[in-house]
Structures are given as structure tokens and as C-alpha cells.
Phi, psi and omega in degrees: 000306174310319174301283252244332147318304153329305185289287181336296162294355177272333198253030116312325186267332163302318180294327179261006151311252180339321146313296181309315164323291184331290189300335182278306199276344171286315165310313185275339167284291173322308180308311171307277175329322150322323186287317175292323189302291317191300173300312191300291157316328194282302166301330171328303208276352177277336194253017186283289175331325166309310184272007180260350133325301189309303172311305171288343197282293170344269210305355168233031141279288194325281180324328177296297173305321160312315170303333196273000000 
């Protein structure tokens, strides 16, 4: 009886061992999905700004040569 107490209560404390893990590596995943999202947004908006450089630059070239 004592045996099966013992047991019981070791793996209660294991199950919440894990749950607590869990929930620290769920926590740490969602930050990381935050993060990527957050990077992701950031090239977007960097390579929209690159071409719309890229374009202007083109049209004043283009305008330079006419002019030349």
C-alpha cells in the first residue's frame, strides 16, 4: 500500500514537473513566433523600400539620359 502511494505521488509530481515545462517551452515558442513574425514584417517592409528605390533610381537614369 505504501508502495503504491509512493508511486502515485512520484509520478503526480512528475506530471506537474512537465506541465510546468510545457507551459515554459509553450511560452518560449509563442516568444519566438513573435519574433519571427516581427522579422518577417520588418523585410517585407524593407525589400517593399528597396523597389520602390530601385524604380526611382531606373526613372532618373532614364531622365538623366534624356537630358544628356
Amino acid at each position: 500500500m505504501r508502495s503504491a502511494k509512493a508511486q502515485l505521488e512520484s509520478e503526480a509530481t512528475s506530471r506537474r514537473v512537465l506541465e510546468r515545462r510545457n507551459s515554459e517551452l509553450l511560452g518560449e515558442v509563442d516568444s519566438q513566433r513573435k519574433g519571427l513574425a516581427d522579422a518577417l514584417a520588418e523585410a517585407t517592409d524593407q525589400t517593399k523600400t528597396a523597389e520602390r528605390l530601385r524604380q526611382e533610381l531606373a526613372q532618373v537614369r532614364s531622365e538623366f539620359e534624356d537630358v544628356k
